[in-house]
C-alpha positions as CSV (number, residue, x, y, z in Angstrom):
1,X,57.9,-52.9,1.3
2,X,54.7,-52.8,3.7
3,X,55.3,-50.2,6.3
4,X,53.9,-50.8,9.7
5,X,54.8,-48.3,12.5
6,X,55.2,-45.0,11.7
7,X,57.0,-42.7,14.3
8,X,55.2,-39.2,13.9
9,X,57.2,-36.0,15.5
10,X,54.6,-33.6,15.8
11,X,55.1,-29.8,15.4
12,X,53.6,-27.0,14.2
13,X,53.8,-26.7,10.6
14,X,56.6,-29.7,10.1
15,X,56.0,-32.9,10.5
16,X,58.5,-35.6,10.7
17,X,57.4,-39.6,10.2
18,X,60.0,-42.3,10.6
19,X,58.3,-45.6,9.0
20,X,59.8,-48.8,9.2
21,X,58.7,-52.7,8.3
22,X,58.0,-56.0,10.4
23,X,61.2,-56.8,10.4
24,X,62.5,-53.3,11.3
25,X,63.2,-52.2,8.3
26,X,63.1,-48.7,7.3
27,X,60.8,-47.4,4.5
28,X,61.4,-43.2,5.1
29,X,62.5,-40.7,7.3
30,X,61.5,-37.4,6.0
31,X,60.3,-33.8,6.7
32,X,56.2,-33.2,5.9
33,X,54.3,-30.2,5.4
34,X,51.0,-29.5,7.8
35,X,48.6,-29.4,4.6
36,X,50.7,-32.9,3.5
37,X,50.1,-34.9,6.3
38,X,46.2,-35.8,6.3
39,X,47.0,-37.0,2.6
40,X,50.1,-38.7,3.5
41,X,48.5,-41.1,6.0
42,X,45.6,-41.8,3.6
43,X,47.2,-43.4,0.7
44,X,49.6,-45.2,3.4
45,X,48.2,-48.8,4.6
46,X,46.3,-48.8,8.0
47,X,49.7,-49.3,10.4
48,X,50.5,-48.4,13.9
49,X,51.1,-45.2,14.3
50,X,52.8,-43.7,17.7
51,X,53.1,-39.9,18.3
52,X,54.4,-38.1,21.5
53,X,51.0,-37.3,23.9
54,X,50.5,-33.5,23.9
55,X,47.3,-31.0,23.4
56,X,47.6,-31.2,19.6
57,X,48.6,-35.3,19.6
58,X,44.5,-36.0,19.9
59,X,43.6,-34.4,17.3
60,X,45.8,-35.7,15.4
61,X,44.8,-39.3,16.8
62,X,41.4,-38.4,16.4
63,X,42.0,-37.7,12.4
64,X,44.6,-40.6,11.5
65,X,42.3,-42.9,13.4
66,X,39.2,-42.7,10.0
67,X,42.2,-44.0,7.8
68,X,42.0,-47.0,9.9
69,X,45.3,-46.9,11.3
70,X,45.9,-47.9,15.1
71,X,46.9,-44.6,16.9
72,X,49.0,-45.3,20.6
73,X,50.0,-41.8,22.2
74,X,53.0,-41.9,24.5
75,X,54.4,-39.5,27.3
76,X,57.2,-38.1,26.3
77,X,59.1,-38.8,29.5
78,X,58.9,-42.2,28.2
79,X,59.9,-41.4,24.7
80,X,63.2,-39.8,25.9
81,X,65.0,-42.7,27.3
82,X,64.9,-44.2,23.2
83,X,66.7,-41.2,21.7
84,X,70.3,-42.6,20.9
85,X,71.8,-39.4,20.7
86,X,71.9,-35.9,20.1
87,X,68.3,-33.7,19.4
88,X,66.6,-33.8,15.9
89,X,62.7,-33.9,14.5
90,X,64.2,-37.5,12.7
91,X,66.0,-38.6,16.0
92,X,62.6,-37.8,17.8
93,X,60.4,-39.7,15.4
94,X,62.8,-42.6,15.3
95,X,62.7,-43.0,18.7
96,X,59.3,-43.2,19.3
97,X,58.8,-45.7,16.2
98,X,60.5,-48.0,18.6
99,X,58.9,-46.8,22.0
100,X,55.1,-47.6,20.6
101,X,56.6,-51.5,19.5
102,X,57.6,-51.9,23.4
103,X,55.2,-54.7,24.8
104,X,55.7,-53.0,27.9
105,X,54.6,-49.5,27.1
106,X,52.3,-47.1,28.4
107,X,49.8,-45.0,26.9
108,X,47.8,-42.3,27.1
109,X,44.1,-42.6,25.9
110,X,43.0,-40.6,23.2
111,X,40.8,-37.7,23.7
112,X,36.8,-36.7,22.6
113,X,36.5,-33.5,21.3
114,X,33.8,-33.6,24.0
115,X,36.6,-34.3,26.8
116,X,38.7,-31.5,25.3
117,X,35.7,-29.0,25.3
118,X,35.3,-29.4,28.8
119,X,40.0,-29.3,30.3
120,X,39.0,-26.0,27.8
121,X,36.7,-24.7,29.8
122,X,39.1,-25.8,33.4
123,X,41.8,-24.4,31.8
124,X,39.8,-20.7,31.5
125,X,38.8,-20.8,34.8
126,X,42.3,-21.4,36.3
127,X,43.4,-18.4,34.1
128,X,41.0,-15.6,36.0
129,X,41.6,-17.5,39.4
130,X,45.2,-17.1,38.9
131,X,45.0,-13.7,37.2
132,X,41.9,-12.5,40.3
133,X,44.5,-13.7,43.0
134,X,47.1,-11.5,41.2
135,X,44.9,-8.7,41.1
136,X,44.0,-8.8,44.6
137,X,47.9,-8.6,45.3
138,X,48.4,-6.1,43.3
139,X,45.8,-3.8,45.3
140,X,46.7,-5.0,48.8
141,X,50.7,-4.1,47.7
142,X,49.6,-0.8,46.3
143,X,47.2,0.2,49.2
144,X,50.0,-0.8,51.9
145,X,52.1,1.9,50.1
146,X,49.9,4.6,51.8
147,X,49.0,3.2,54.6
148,X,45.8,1.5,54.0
149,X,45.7,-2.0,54.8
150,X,43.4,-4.3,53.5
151,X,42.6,-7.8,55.3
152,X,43.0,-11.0,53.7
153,X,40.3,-12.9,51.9
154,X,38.6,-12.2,48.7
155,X,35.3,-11.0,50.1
156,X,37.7,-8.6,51.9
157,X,39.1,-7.6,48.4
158,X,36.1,-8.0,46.4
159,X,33.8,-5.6,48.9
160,X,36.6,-2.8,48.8
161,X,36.5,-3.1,45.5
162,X,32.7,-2.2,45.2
163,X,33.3,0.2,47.8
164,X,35.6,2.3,45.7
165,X,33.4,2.1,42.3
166,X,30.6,3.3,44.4
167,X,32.1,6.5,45.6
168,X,34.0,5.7,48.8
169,X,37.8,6.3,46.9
170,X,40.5,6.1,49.8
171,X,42.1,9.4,50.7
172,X,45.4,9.2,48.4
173,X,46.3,11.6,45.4
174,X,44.3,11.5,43.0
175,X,46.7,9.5,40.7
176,X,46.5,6.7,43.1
177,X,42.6,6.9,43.0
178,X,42.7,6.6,39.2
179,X,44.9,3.0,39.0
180,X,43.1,1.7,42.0
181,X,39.7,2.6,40.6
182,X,40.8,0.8,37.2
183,X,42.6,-1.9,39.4
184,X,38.9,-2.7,41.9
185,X,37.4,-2.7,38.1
186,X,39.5,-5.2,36.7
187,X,39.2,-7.4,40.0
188,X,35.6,-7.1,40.2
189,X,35.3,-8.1,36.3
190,X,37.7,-11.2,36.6
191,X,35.3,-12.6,39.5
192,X,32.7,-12.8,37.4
193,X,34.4,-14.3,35.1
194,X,35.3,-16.9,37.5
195,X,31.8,-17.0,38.9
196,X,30.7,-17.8,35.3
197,X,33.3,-20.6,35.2
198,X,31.8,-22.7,38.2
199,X,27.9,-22.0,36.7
200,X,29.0,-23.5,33.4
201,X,30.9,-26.1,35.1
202,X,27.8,-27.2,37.8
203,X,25.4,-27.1,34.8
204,X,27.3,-29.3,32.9
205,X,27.6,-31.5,36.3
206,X,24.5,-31.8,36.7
207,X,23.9,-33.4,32.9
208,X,26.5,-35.9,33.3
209,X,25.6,-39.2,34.7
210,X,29.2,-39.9,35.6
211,X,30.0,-36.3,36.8
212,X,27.0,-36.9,39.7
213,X,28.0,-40.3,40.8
214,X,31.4,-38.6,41.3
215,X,29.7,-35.9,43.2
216,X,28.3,-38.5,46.0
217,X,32.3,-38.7,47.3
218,X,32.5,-36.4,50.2
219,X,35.5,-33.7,49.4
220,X,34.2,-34.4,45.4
221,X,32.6,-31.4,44.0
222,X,31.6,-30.4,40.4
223,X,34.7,-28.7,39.8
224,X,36.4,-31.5,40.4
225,X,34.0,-34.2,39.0
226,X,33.7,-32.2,35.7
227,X,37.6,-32.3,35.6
228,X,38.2,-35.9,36.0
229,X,35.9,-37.6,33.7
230,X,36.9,-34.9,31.1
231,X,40.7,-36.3,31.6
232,X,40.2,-40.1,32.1
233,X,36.6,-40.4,30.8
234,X,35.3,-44.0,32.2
235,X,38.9,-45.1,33.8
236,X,38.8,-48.2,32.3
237,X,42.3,-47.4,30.9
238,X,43.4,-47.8,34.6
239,X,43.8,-52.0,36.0
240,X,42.7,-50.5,39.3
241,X,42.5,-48.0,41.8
242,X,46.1,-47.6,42.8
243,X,47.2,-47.3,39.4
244,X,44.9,-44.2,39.1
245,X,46.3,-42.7,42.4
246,X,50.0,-43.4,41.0
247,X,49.3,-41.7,37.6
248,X,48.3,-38.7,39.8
249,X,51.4,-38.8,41.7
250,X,50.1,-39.5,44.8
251,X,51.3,-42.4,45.8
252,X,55.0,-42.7,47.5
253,X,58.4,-42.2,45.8
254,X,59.7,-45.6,45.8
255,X,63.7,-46.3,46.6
256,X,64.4,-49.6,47.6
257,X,67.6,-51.9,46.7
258,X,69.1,-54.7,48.4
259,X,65.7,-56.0,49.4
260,X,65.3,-52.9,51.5
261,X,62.0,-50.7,51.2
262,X,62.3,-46.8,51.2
263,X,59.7,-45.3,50.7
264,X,59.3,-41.6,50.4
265,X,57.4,-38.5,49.5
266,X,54.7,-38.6,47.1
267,X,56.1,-38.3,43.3
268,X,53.6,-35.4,42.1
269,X,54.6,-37.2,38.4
270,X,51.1,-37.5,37.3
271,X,48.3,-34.5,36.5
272,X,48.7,-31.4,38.4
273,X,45.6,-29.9,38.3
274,X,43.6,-33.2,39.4
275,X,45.9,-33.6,42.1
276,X,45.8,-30.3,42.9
277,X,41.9,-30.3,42.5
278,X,41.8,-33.6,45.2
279,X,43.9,-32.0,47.5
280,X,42.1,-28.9,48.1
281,X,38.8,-30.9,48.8
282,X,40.3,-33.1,50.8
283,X,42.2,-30.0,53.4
284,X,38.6,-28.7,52.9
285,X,37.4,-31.4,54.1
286,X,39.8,-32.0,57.0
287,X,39.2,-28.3,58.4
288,X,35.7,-29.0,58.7
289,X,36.7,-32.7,60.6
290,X,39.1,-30.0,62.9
291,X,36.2,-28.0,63.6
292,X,33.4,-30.2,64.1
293,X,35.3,-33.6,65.1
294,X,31.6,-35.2,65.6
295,X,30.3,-34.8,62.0
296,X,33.5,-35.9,60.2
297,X,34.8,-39.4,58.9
298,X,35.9,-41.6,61.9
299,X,39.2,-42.6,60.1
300,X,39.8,-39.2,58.9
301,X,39.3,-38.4,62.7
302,X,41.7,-40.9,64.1
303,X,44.2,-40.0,61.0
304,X,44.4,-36.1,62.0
305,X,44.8,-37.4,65.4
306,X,48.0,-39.3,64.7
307,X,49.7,-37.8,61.3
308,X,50.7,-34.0,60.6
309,X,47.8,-32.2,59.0
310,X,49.3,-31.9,55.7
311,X,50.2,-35.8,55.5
312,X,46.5,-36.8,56.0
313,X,45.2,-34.3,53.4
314,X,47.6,-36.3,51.0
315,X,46.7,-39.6,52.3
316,X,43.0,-39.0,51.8
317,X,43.3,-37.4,48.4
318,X,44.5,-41.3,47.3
319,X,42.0,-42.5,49.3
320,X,39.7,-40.6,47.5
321,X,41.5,-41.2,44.0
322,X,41.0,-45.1,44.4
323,X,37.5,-44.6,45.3
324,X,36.5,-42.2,41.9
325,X,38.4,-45.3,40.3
326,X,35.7,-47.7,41.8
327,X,32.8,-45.5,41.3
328,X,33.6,-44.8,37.6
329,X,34.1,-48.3,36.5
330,X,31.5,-50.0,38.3
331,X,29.4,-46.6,37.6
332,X,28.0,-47.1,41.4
333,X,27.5,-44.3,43.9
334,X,29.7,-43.7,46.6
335,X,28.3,-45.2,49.9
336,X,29.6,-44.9,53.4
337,X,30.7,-49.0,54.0
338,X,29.8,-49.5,58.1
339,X,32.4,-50.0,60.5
């Protein structure tokens, strides 16, 4: 019997693959060790092959793909609605044998090792800009215990900081100078390391042809650029640009029935970090529109005018989500269209 779809359950060192034939017949279910699974696949038939999308599933794509086998990576929110019952590795892979066969499925595009070097080096950087926001905290909480308050702002923190390591040790015991000496130590050494981050990420910026035409977008930034074709590489895997905006979650939570519309708040179901990423450039970019009304985008103007602050933010961040959509696939720069 000719197996081919293969439902693979990923894990660590376990792998379960649920193989079935054209008619839906199945071949195996079984348990596989990691160091049996390369030469599993090999002496199988090329066959469709659908795993669960997660950071180990490209590899894994990646590899099963030189067999010759067709590779389809699914969310697992879309996975879970297939499980018949109870919670198993051979429940799992059966289930998404039958999610990849749905004509109606979606799925996530499989990674470069390129792409993946690059989240890598975004996923660094948030670390230290989470763990230098902790840090500076941690020393405005400890200073407040004596007294000493220290304004907000990390020029604020990062100045104390270099204060203290250059003699100027605030006049607490002497304990208390030790842990905040170590604690300005630590902070200082973390903003480098963030500081590093956004070199290694505008170098690399600069390099890419897609990463500068994304960087012609007003509120669009390296950071952000780097980020976005390292996720969704050309967005050709999008039909257009509201689809991109909806896979970041920033389109409205639909709940209509009875041929009523409701539409509410935005779903946040897609990427965090690039929505996040949009949504900071774009309250960026409104503040400076606040402040300087005459330099900024007429209908950002008019929007800030009539809508909270916080609504327009998110209402430009799709605006700006269906433009990178437009400027990737037709790899055009962004130009201001007259009124």
């Amino acid at each position: 019997m000719k197996v081919t779809t293969v439902g693979l359950d990923l894990a660590k060192n376990v792998f379960q693959v649920h193989g079935i034939t054209d008619e839906g017949q199945v071949v195996f279910n079984k348990p596989l060790r990691r160091a049996q699974l390369l030469a599993f696949f090999e002496r199988l038939d090329p066959c469709l092959i659908g795993m669960e999308a997660c950071s180990a599933s490209h590899h894994w794509a990646r590899e099963l793909s030189k067999f010759g086998h067709e590779v389809r990576l699914i969310p697992p929110i879309y996975v879970k609605p297939y499980v018949k019952r109870g919670k198993s590795d051979a429940v799992d892979a059966e289930a998404i044998c039958e999610a990849v066969t749905r004509p109606t499925m979606r799925f996530v595009q499989v990674k470069s090792v390129e792409q993946q070097a690059m989240l890598s080096l975004h996923r660094m950087r948030e670390l230290v800009v989470r763990q230098r926001t902790q840090l500076g905290n941690m020393l405005r909480g400890l200073l407040a215990e004596f007294g000493i308050t220290l304004p907000q702002g990390l020029e604020k923190a990062t100045g104390f900081a270099r204060d203290v390591l250059g003699g100027s040790a605030p006049d607490i015991p002497e304990i208390g100078q030790d842990v905040i000496r170590v604690l300005c130590r630590q902070l200082l050494s973390t903003d480098y390391l963030v500081r590093w981050h956004d070199l290694r990420l505008q170098t690399v910026a600069r390099a890419d042809h897609r990463m500068k035409l994304l960087q012609t977008i007003p509120g669009v930034g390296p950071v952000t650029a780097s980020a976005i074709v390292a996720t969704i590489g050309s967005g050709r895997q999008f039909r257009n640009g509201r689809e991109f905006a909806a896979w970041l979650g920033l389109t409205p939570r639909n709940n209509s029935s009875g041929g009523k519309e409701r539409l509410g708040r935005i779903t946040k179901m897609g990427d965090q970090y690039l929505r996040k990423l949009l949504v900071v450039g774009m309250t960026s970019r409104a503040t400076q529109v606040k402040v300087r009304p005459d330099k900024g985008d007429p209908w950002l103007r008019q929007l800030l005018e009539r809508k909270p602050f916080r609504l327009a933010t998110i209402a430009m961040a799709n605006k700006t989500a269906r433009i990178i959509w437009a400027v990737l696939t037709r790899e055009e720069a962004w130009s201001p269209r007259p009124a």
